[in-house]
ZADO-1210 file (C-alpha; in nm, 4 decimals, padded with zeros to 6 digits):
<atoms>
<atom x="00.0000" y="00.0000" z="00.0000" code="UNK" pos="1"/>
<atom x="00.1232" y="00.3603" z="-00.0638" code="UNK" pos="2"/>
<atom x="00.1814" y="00.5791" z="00.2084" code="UNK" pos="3"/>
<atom x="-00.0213" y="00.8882" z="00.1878" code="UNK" pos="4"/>
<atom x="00.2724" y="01.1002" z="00.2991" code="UNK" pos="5"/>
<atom x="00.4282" y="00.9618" z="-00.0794" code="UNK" pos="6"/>
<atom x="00.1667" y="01.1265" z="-00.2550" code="UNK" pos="7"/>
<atom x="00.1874" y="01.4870" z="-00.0813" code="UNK" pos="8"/>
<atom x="00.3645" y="01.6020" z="-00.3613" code="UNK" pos="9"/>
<atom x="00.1229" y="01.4619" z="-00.6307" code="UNK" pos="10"/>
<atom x="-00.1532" y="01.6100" z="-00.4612" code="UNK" pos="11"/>
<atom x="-00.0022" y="01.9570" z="-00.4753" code="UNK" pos="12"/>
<atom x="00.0306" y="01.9486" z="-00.8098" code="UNK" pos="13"/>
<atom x="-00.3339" y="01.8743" z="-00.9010" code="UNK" pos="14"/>
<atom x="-00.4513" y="02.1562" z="-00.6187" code="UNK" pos="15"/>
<atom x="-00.2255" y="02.3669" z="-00.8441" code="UNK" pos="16"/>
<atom x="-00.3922" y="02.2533" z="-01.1839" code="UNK" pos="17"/>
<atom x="-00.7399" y="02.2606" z="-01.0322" code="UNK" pos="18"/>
<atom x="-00.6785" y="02.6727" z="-00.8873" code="UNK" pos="19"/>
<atom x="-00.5570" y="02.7807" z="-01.2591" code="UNK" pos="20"/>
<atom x="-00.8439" y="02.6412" z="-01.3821" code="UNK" pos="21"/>
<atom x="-01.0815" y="02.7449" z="-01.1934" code="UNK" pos="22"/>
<atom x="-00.9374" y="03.0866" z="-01.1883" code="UNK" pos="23"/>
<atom x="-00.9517" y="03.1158" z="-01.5350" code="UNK" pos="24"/>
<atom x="-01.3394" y="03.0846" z="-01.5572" code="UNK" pos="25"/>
<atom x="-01.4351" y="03.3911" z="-01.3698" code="UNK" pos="26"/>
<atom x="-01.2601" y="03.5467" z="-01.6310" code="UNK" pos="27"/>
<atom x="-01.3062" y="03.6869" z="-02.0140" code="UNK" pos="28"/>
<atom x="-01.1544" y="03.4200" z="-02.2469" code="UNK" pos="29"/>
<atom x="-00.9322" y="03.6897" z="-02.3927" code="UNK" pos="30"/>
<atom x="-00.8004" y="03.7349" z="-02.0004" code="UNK" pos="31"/>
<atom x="-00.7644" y="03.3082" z="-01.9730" code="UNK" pos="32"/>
<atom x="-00.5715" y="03.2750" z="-02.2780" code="UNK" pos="33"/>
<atom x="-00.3073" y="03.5432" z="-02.1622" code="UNK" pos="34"/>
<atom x="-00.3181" y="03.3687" z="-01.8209" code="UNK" pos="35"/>
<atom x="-00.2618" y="03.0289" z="-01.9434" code="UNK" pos="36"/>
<atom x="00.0276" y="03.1771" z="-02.1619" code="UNK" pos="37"/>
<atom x="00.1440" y="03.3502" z="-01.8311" code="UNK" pos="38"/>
<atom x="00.1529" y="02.9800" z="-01.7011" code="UNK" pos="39"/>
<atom x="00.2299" y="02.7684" z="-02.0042" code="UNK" pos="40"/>
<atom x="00.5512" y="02.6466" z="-01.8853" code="UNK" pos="41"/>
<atom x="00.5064" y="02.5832" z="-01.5505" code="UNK" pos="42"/>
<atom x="00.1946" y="02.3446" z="-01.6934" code="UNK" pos="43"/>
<atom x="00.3953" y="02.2034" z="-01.8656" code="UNK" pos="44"/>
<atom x="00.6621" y="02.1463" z="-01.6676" code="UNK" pos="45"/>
<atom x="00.4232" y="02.0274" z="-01.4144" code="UNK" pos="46"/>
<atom x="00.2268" y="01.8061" z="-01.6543" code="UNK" pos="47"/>
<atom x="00.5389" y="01.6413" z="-01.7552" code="UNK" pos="48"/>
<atom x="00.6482" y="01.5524" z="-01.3901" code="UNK" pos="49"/>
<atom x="00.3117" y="01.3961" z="-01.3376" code="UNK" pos="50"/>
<atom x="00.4120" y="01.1672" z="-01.6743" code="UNK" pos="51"/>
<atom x="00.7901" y="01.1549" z="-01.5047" code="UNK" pos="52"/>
<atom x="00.6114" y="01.0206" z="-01.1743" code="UNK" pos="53"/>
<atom x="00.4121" y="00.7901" z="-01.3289" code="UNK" pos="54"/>
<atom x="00.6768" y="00.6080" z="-01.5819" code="UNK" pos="55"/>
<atom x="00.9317" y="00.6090" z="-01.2490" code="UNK" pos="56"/>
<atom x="00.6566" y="00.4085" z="-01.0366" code="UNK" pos="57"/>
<atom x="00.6085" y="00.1802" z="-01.3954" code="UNK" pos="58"/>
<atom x="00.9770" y="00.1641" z="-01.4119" code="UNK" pos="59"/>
<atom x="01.0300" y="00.0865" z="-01.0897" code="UNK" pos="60"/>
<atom x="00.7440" y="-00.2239" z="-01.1443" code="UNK" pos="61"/>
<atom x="00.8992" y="-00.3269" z="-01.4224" code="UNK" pos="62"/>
<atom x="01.2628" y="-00.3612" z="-01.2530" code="UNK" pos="63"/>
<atom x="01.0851" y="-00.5835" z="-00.9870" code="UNK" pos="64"/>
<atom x="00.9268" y="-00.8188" z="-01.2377" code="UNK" pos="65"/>
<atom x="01.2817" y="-00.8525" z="-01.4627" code="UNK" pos="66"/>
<atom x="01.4232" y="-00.9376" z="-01.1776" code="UNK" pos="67"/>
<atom x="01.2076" y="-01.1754" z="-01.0361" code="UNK" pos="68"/>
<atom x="01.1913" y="-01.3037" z="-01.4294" code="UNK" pos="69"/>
<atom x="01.5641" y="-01.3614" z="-01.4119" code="UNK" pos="70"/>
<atom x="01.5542" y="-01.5510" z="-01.0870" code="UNK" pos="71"/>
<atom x="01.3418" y="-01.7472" z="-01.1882" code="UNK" pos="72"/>
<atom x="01.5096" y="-01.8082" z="-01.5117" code="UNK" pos="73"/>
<atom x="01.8105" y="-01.8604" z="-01.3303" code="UNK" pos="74"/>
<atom x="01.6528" y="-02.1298" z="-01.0755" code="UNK" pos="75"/>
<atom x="01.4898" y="-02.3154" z="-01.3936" code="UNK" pos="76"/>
<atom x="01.8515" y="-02.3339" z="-01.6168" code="UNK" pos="77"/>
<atom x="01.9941" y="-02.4933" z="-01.2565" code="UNK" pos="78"/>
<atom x="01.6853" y="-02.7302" z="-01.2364" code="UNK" pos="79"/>
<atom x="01.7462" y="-02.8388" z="-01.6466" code="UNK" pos="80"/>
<atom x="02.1526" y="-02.8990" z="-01.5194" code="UNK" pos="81"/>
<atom x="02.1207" y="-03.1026" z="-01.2367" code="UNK" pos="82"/>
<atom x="01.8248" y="-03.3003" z="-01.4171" code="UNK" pos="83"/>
<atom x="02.0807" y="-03.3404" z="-01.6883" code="UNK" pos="84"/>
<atom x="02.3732" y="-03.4709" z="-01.4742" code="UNK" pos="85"/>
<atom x="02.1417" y="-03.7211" z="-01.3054" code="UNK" pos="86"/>
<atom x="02.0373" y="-03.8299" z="-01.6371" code="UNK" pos="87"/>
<atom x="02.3940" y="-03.8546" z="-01.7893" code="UNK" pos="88"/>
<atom x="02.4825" y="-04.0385" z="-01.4473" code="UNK" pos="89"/>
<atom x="02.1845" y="-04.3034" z="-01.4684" code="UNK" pos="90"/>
<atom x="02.3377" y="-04.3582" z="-01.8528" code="UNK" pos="91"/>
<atom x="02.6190" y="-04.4491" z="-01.7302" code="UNK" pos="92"/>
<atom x="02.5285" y="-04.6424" z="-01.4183" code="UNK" pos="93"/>
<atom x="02.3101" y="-04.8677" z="-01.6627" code="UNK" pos="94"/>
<atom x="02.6282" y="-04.9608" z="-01.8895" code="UNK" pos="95"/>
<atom x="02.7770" y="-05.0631" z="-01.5654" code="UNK" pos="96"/>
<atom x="02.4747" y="-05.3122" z="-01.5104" code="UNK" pos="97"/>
<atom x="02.4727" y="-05.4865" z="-01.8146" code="UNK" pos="98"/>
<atom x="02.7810" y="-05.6868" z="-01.6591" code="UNK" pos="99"/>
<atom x="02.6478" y="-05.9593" z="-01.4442" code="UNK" pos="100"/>
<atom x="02.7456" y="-06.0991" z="-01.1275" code="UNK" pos="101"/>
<atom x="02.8244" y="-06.4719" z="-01.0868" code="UNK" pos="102"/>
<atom x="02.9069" y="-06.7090" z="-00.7843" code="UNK" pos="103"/>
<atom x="03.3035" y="-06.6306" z="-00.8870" code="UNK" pos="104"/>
<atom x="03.2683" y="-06.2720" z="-00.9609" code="UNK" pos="105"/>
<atom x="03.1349" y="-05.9981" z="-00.7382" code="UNK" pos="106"/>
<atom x="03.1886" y="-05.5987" z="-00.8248" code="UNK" pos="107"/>
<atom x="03.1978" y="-05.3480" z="-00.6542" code="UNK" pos="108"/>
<atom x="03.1052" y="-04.9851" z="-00.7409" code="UNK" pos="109"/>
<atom x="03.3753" y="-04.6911" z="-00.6955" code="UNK" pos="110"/>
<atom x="03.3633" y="-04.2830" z="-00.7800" code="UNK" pos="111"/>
<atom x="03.7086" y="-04.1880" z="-00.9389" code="UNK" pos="112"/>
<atom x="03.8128" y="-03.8873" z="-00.6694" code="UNK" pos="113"/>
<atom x="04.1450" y="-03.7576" z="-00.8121" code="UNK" pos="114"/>
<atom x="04.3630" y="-03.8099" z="-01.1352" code="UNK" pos="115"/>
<atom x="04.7598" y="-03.8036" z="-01.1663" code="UNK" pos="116"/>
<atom x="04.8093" y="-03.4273" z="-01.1905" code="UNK" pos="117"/>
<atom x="05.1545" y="-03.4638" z="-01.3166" code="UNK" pos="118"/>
<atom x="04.9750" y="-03.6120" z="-01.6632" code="UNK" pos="119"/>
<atom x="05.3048" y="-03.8522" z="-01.6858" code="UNK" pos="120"/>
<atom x="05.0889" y="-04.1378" z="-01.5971" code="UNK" pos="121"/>
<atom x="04.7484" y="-04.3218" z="-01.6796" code="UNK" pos="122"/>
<atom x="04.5993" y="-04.3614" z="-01.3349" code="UNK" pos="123"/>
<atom x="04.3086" y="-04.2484" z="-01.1163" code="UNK" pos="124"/>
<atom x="04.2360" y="-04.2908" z="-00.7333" code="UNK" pos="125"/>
<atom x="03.8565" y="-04.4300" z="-00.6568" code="UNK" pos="126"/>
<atom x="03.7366" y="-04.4303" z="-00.3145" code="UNK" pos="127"/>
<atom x="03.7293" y="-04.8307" z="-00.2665" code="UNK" pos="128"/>
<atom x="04.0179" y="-04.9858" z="-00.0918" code="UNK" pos="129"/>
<atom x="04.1025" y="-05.2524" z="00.2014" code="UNK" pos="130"/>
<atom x="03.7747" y="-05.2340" z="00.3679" code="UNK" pos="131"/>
<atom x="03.6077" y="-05.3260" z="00.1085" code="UNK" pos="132"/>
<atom x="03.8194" y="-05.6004" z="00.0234" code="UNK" pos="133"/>
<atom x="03.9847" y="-05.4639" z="-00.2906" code="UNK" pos="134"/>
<atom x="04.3074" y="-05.6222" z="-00.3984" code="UNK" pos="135"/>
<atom x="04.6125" y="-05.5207" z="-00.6170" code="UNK" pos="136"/>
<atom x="04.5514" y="-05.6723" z="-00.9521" code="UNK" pos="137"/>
<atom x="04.2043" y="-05.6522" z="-00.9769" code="UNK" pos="138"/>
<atom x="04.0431" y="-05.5644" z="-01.2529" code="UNK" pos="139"/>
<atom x="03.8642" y="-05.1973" z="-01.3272" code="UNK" pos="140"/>
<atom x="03.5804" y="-05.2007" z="-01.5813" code="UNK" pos="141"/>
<atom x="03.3222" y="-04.8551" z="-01.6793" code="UNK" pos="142"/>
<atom x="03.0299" y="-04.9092" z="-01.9069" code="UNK" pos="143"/>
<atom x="03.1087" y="-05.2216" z="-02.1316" code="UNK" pos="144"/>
<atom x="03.4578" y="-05.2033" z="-02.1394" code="UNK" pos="145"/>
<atom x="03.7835" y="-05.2471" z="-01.9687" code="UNK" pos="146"/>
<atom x="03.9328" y="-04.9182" z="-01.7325" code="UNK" pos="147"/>
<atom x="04.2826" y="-05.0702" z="-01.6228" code="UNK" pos="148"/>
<atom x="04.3438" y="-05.2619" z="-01.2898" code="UNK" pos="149"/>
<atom x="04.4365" y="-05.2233" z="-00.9486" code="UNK" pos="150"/>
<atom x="04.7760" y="-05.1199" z="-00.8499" code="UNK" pos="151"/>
<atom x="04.8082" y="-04.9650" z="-00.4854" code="UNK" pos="152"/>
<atom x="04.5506" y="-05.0274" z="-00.2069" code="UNK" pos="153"/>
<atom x="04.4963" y="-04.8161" z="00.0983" code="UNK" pos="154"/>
<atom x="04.2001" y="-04.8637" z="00.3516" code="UNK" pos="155"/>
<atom x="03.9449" y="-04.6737" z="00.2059" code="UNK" pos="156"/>
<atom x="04.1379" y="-04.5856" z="-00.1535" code="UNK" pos="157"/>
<atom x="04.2863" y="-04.7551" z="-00.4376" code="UNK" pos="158"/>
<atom x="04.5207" y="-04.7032" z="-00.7167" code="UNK" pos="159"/>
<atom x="04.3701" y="-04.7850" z="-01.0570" code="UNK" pos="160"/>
<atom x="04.6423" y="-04.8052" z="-01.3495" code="UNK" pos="161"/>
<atom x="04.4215" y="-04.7289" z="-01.6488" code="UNK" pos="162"/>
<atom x="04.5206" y="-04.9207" z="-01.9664" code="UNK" pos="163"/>
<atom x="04.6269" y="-04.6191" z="-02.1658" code="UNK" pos="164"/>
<atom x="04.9102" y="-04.5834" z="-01.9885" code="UNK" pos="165"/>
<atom x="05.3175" y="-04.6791" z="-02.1118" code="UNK" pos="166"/>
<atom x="05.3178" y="-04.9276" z="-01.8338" code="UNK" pos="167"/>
<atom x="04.9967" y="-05.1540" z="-01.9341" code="UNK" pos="168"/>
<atom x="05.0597" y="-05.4207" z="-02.1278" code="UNK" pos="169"/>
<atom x="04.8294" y="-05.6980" z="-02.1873" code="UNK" pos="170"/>
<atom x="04.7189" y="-05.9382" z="-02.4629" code="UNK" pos="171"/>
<atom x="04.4309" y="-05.9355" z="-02.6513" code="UNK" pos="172"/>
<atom x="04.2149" y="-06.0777" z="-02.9510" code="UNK" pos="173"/>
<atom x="04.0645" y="-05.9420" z="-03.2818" code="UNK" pos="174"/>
<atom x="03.7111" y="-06.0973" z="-03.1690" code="UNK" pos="175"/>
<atom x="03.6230" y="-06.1448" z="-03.6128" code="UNK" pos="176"/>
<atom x="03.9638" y="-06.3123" z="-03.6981" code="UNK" pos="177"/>
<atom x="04.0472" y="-06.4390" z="-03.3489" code="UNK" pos="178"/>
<atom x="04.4189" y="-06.2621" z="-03.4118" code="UNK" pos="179"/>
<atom x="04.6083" y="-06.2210" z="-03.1150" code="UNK" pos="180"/>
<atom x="04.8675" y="-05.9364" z="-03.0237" code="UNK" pos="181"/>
<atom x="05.0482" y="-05.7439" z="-02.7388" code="UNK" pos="182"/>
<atom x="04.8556" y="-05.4375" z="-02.6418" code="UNK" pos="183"/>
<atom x="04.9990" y="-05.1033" z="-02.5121" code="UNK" pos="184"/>
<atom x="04.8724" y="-04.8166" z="-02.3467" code="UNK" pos="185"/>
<atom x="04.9894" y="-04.5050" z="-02.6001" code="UNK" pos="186"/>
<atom x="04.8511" y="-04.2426" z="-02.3148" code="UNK" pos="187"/>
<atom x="04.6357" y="-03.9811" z="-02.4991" code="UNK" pos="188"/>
<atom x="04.6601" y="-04.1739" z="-02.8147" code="UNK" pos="189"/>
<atom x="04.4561" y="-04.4533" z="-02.6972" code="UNK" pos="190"/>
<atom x="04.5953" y="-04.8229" z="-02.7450" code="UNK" pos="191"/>
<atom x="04.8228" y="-04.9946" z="-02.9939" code="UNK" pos="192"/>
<atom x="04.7847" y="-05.4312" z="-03.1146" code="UNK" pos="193"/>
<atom x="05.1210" y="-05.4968" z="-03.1605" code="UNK" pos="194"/>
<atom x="05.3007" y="-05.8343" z="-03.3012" code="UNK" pos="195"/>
<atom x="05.0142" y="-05.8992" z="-03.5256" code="UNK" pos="196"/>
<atom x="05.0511" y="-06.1392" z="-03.8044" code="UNK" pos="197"/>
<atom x="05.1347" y="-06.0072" z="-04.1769" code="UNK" pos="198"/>
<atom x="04.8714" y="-06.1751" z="-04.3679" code="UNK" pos="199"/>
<atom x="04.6018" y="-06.0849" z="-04.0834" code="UNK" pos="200"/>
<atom x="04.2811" y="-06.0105" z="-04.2148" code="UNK" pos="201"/>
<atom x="04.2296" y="-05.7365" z="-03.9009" code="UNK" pos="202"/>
<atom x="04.0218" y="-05.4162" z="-04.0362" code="UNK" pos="203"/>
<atom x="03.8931" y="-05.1082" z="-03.9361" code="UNK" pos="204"/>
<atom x="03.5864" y="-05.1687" z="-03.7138" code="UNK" pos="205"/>
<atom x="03.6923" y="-05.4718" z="-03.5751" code="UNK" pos="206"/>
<atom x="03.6244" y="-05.4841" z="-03.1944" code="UNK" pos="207"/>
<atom x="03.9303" y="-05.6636" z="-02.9686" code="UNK" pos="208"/>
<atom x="03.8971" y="-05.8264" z="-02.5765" code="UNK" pos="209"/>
<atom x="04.0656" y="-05.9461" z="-02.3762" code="UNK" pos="210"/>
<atom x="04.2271" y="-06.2688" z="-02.4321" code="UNK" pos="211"/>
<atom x="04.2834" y="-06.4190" z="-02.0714" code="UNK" pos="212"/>
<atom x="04.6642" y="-06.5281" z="-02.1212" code="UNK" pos="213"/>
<atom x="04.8944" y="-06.4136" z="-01.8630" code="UNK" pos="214"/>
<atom x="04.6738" y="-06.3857" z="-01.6244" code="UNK" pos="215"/>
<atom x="04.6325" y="-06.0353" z="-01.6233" code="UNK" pos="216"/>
<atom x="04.3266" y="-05.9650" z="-01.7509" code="UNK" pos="217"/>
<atom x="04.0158" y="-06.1712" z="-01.7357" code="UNK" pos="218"/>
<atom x="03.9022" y="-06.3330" z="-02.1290" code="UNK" pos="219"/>
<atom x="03.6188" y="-06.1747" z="-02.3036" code="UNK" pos="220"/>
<atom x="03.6200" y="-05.7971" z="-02.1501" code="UNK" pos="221"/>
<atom x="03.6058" y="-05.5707" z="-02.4360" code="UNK" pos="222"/>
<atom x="03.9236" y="-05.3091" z="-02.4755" code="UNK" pos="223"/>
<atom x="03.7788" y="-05.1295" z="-02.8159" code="UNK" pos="224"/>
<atom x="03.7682" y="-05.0806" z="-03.1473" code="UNK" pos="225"/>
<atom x="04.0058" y="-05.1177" z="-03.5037" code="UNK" pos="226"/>
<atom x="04.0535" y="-04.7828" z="-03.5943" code="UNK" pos="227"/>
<atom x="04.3537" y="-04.8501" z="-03.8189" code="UNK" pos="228"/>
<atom x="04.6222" y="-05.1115" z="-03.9129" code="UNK" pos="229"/>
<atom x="04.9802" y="-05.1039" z="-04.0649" code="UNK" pos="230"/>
<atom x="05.3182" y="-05.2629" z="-04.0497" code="UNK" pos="231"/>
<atom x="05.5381" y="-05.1439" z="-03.7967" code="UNK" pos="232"/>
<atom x="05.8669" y="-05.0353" z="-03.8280" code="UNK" pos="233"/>
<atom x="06.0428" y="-05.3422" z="-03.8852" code="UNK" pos="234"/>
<atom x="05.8146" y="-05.4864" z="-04.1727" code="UNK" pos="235"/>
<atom x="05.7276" y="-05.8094" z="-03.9889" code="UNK" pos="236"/>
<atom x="05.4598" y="-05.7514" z="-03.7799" code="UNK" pos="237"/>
<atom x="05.0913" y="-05.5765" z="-03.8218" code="UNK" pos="238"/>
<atom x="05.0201" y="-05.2875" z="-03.5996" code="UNK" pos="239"/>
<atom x="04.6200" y="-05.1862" z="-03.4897" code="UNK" pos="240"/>
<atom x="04.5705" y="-04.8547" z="-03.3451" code="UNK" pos="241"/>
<atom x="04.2532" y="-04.9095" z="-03.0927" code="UNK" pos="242"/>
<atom x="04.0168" y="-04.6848" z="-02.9630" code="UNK" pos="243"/>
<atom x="03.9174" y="-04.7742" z="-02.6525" code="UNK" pos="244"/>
<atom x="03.5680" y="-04.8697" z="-02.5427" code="UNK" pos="245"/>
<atom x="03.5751" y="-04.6820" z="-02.2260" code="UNK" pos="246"/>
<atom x="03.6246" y="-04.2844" z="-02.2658" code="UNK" pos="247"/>
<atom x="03.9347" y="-04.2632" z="-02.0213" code="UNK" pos="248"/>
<atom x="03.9352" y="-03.9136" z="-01.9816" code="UNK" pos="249"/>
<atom x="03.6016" y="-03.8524" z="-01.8589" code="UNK" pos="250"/>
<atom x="03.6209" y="-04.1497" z="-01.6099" code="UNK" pos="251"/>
<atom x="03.4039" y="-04.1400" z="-01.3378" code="UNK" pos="252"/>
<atom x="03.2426" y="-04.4428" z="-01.1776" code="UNK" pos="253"/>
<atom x="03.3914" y="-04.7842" z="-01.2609" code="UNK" pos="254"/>
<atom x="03.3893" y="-05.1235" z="-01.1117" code="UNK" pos="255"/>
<atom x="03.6158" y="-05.3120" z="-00.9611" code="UNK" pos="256"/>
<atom x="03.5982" y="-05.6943" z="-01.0618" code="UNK" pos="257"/>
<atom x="03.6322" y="-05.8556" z="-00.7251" code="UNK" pos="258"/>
</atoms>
């Protein structure tokens, strides 16, 4: 409500208005013309603060509804972002359900809480370790494919060695042509099949796992996909660039293959 003390000035004004006019009536037209010329630019001064008043208290309206507008507009784009990340989340926590549990195999979920920020190595921390009866050597997975493996263990965090790095090595199998190579981690570059056969039929496309020799990974996990092939330096082996199945760099819940 609007205090009358606000509208004092308002008021006066109209009083003003009111006492010209009035005062002009007792009079000949000839003698209200002149006075009205007398007076035209205070009425019009005053006519145009009554307009000024008005647009201010408008303005000043308006200002109240933008801004509730953009809070609003504000609390809505927030709303659409976290409804977003929960959806991007439950993507990815489905992909990490289509692997089943057997009677031998148990995972466990993990968060990944911290990367190597000297970027000279592959590996991420998740918040999993001891207590939860995770071992050195197991093995990481994310979606449908293979992450790296456990390589340090505290009591409530592990070390995960992804499979992009220098260090991981591993064998694996062109699942078409049943090929089998060495593969490397090649860091940012993704993954290299090395020691592949000359005459290999391996193409682009073609989607390698692991192969379960060595013990250290597991048969049948998939690493990725053929993105390229071509002899390596020496002219007796085949070479397969691989892109991995699992996005390394935006790695954020796995599980650990207990």
């Amino acid at each position: 409500m609007i205090k009358p003390e606000k509208n004092l000035p308002v008021i006066a004004i109209f009083i003003f208005i009111a006492s010209i006019i009035v005062f002009s009536q007792i009079f000949s037209s000839e003698f209200r013309i002149k006075t009205l010329d007398i007076f035209r630019i205070p009425l019009k001064i005053i006519s145009g603060s009554i307009y000024a008043l008005r647009d201010v208290a408008g303005f000043r309206e308006s200002q109240m509804e933008n801004k509730i507008l953009r809070e609003n507009t504000t609390n809505l784009k927030k709303e659409l972002l976290n409804l977003k990340e929960i959806t991007l989340e439950n993507e990815r926590l489905r992909k990490l359900l289509d692997f089943k549990e057997s009677e031998r195999r148990k995972f466990v979920p993990a968060l990944v809480i911290s990367r190597d920020p000297s970027g000279l190595n592959d590996t991420v921390i998740i918040d999993r370790g001891k207590k939860d009866r995770i071992e050195k050597g197991m093995v990481v997975i994310s979606g449908n494919g293979l992450a790296g493996r456990i390589i340090e263990t505290g009591w409530r965090i592990s070390r995960v060695l992804l499979i992009t790095d220098y260090d991981s090595t591993f064998s694996g199998v062109v699942e078409r042509t049943r090929d089998e190579g060495g593969v490397s981690g090649n860091m940012r570059t993704g993954l290299v099949m090395k020691y592949l056969d000359l005459g290999c039929d391996v193409k682009k496309g073609d989607k390698v796992i692991t192969s379960g020799l060595y013990g250290v990974f597991e048969k049948g996990i998939l690493i990725g996909e053929v993105v390229s092939v071509e002899s390596d330096s020496t002219g007796l082996y085949m070479n397969a660039a691989i892109k991995p199945e699992v996005d390394i760099r935006k790695l954020e819940e796995v599980l650990v293959i207990r």
